[in-house]
C-alpha positions as CSV (number, residue, x, y, z in Angstrom):
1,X,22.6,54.9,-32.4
2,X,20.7,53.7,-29.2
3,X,20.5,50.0,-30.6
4,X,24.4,49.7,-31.3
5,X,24.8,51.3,-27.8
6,X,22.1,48.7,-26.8
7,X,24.4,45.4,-28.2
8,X,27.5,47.2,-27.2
9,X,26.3,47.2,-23.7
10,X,24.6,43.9,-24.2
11,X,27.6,42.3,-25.1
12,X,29.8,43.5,-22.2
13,X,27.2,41.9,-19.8
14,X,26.9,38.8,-21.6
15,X,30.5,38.6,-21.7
16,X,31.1,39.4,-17.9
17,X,28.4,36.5,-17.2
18,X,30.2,34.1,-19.1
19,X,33.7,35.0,-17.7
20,X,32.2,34.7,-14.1
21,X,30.4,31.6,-14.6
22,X,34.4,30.7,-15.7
23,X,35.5,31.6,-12.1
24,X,32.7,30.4,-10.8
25,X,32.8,26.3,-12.0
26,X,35.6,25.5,-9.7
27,X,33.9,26.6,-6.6
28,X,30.6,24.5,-7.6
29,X,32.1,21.3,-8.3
30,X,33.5,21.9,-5.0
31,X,30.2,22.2,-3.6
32,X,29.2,19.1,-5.5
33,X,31.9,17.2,-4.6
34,X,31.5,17.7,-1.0
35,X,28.1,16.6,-1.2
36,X,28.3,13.2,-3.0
37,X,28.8,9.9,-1.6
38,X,32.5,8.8,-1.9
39,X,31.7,6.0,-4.6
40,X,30.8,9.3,-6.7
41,X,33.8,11.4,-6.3
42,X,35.7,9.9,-8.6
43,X,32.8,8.7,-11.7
44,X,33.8,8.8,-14.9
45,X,31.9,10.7,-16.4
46,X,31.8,13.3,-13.6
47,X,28.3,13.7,-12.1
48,X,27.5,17.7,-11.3
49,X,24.1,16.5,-9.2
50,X,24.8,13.7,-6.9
51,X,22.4,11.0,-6.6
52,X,22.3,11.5,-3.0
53,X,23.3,14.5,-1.5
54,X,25.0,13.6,1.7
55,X,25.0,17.0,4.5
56,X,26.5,14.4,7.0
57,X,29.9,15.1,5.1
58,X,30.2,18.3,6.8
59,X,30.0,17.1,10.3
60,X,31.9,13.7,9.2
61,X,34.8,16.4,7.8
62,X,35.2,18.0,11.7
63,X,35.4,15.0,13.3
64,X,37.4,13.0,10.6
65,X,39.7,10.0,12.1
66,X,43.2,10.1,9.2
67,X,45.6,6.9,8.9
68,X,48.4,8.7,9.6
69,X,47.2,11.4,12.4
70,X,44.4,10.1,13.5
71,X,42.0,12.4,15.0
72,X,42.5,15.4,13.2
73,X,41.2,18.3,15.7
74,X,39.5,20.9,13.2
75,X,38.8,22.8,15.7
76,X,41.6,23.5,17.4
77,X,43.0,24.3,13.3
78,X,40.2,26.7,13.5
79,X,41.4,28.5,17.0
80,X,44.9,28.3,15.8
81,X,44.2,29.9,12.0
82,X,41.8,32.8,13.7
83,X,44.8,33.6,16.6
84,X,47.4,33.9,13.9
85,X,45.2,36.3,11.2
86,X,44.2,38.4,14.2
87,X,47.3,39.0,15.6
88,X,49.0,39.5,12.1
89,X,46.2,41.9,10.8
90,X,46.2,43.8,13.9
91,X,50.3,44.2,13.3
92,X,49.8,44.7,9.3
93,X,47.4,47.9,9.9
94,X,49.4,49.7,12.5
95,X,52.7,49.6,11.5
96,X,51.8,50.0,7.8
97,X,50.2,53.0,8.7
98,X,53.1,54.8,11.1
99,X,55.4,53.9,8.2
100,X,53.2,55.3,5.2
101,X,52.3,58.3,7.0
102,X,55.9,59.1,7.8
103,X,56.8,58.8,3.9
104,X,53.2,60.9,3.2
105,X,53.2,63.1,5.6
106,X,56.8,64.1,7.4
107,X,59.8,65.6,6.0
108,X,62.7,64.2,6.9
109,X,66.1,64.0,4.8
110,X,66.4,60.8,2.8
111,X,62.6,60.0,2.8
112,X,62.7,59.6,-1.1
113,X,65.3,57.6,-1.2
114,X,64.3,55.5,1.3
115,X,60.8,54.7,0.2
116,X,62.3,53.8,-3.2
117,X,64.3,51.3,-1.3
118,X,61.4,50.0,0.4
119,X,59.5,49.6,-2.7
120,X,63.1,48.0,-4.4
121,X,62.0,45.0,-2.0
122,X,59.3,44.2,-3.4
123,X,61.4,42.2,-6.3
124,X,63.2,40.3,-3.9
125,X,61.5,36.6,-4.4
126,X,60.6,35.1,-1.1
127,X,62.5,31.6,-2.0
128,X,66.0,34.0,-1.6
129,X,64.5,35.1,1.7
130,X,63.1,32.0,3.1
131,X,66.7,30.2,4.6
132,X,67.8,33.1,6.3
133,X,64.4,34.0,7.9
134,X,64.4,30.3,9.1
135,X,68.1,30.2,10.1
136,X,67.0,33.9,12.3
137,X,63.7,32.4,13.4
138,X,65.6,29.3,14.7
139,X,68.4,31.3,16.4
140,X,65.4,33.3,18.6
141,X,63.8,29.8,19.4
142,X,60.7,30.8,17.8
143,X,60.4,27.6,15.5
144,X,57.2,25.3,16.3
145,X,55.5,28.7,17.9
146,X,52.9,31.1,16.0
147,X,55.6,33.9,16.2
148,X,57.1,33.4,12.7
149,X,53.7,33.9,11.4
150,X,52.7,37.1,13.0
151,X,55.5,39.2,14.1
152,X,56.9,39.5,10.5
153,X,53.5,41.4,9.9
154,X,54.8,44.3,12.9
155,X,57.0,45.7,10.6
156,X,55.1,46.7,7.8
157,X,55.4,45.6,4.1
158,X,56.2,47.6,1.2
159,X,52.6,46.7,-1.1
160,X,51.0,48.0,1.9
161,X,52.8,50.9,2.8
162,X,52.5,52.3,-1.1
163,X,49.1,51.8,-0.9
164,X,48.8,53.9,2.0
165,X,51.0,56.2,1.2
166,X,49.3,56.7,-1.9
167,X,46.1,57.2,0.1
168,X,47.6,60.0,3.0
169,X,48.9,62.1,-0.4
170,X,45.3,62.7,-1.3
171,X,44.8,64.2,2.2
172,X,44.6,68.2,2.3
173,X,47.8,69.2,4.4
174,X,46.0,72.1,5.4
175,X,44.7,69.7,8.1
176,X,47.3,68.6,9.9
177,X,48.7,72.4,10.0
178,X,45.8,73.5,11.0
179,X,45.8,71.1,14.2
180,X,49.2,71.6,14.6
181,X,48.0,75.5,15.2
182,X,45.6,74.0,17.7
183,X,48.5,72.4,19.9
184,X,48.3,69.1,18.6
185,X,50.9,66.7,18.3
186,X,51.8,64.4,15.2
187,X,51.0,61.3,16.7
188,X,47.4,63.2,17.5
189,X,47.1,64.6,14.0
190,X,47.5,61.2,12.9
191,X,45.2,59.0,15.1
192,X,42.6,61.7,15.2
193,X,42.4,63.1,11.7
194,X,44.3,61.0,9.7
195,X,43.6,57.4,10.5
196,X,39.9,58.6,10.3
197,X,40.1,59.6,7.0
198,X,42.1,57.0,5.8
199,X,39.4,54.1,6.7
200,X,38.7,53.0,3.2
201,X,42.4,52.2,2.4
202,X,43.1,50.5,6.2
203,X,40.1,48.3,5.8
204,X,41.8,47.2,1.9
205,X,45.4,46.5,3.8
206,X,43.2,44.8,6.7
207,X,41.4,42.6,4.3
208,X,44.6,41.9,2.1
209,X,46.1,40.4,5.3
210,X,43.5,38.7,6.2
211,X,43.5,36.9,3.1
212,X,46.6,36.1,3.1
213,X,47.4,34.5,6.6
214,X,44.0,32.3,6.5
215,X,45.6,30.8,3.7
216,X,49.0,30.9,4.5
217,X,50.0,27.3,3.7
218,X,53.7,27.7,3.0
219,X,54.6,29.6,6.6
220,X,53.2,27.4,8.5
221,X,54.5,24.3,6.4
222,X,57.5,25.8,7.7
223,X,57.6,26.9,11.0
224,X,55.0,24.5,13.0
225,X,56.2,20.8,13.8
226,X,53.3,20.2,16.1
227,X,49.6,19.3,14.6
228,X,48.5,21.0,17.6
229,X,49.8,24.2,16.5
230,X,48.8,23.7,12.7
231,X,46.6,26.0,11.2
232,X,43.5,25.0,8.5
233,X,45.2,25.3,5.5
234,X,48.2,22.8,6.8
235,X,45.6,20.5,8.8
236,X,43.7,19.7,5.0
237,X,46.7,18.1,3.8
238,X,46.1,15.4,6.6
239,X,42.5,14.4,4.9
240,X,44.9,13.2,1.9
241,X,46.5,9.9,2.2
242,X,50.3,9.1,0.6
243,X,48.4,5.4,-0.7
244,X,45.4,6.7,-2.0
245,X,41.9,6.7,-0.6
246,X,41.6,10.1,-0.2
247,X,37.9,11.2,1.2
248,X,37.5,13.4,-1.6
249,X,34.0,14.3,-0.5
250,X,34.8,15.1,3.0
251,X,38.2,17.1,2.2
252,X,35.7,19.1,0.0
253,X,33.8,19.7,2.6
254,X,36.6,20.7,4.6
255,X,37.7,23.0,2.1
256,X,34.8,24.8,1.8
257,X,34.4,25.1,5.3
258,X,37.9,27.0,5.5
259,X,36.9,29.2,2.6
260,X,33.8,30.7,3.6
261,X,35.1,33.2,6.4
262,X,37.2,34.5,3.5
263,X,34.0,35.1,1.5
264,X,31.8,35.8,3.7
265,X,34.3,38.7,4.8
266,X,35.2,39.8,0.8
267,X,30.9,39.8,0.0
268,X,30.3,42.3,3.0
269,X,33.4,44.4,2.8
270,X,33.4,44.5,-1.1
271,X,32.0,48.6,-1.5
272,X,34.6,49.8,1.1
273,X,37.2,47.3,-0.4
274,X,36.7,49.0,-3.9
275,X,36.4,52.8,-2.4
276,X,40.1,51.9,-0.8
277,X,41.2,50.8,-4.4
278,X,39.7,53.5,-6.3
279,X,41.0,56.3,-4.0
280,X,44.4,54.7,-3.6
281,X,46.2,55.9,-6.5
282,X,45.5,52.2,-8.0
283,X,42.3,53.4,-10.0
């Protein structure tokens, strides 16, 4: 009994490893890549370990001159892209919160119905969407600015306000009446008890939109006409050429530099990330 328990579990683990290493291949080649000399990039047959491994590519990648934009200021991509997420996770967490705790916690007349209409959104594709939001964005002057990017996120999305929903149902209503006995008013209850509580499931909508505005690449392939404005994932597209001689090595390098801060965030918010999830309704 213990040694087919003992393979059963053996082969789960052995089966996770090989399915991670999967995910996992893409990511070093990457690395490699960014870390070979240019003449390598390309070599047929692929070389994993470079023959000289080249840490100039990083700084070469920031201050990279392209053919067709010149100085590309990776910087200034950097400012733009950590302006934009801020702003847009700031507005994701607040005003998917009001509007989940309303459908969670208040009793109005309609709520169910419209909540199922909120969630009906959700199967609208974004291409029938995308004209119309342009044509409106254009009529308020906003195109070229950040504003498409971030103000969109003010009013809430329906993903995020089921999963918070979800998350406000699990919270004892006994609570809330029994500060409402104590004087307190909803807008208290809920920024004193409830947004508290709720920390696990804010922190999985925060890191959601996080992930998804750093790497936006369609919105602000849209909106922004000026390289100044552009964020990181638009300013990589500049390292690649329309007649060849790409700088594989150093868009590599690139790339992994705009990746990381979306790592770096997932690896240290992963156990609050997966209490959120599992506490969510999502389990």
């Amino acid at each position: 009994m213990k040694s087919s328990k003992f393979a059963s579990t053996a082969f789960t683990h052995v089966a996770l490893v090989l399915l991670s290493i999967l995910f996992v291949l893409p990511l070093l080649w990457m690395l490699s890549t960014s870390l070979k000399p240019i003449t390598e990039t390309l070599s047929n047959p692929p070389r994993w370990i470079p023959s000289k491994v080249l840490w100039s590519n990083y700084p070469d990648a920031i201050k990279y001159n392209s053919d067709q934009l010149g100085y590309i200021p990776f910087l200034v991509y950097l400012r733009n892209t950590v302006i934009v997420t801020i702003l847009t996770v700031t507005g994701a967490v607040i005003s998917n919160a009001l509007v989940a705790y309303s459908f969670a916690r208040l009793k109005w007349k309609g709520r169910d119905a419209f909540f199922a209409l909120t969630l009906a959104t959700m199967m609208i594709p974004f291409p029938v969407l995308m004209v119309p939001t342009f044509s409106l964005f254009r009529w308020l002057g906003w195109v070229g600015t950040f504003k498409p990017l971030w103000v969109p996120a003010f009013f809430a999305s329906a993903f995020s306000i089921f999963l918070l929903r979800q998350f406000f149902k699990t919270i004892p209503m006994e609570l809330s009446e029994a500060a409402k006995l104590d004087g307190c008013s909803e807008f208290r209850i809920f920024t004193d008890i409830i947004a508290p509580l709720a920390k696990p499931a804010l922190m999985v909508v925060a890191l959601f939109t996080f992930m998804g505005s750093w790497n936006d690449f369609l919105g602000p392939l849209i909106y922004l006409v000026d390289q100044k404005t552009f964020t990181l994932s638009l300013g990589l597209s500049a390292y690649q050429t329309q007649h060849g001689g790409t700088p594989w090595n150093l868009l590599m390098a690139a790339t992994l530099l705009v990746i990381l801060p979306v790592i770096i965030v997932f690896f240290f918010a992963q156990k609050v990330f997966i209490q959120g999830i599992a506490t969510s309704g999502l389990k």
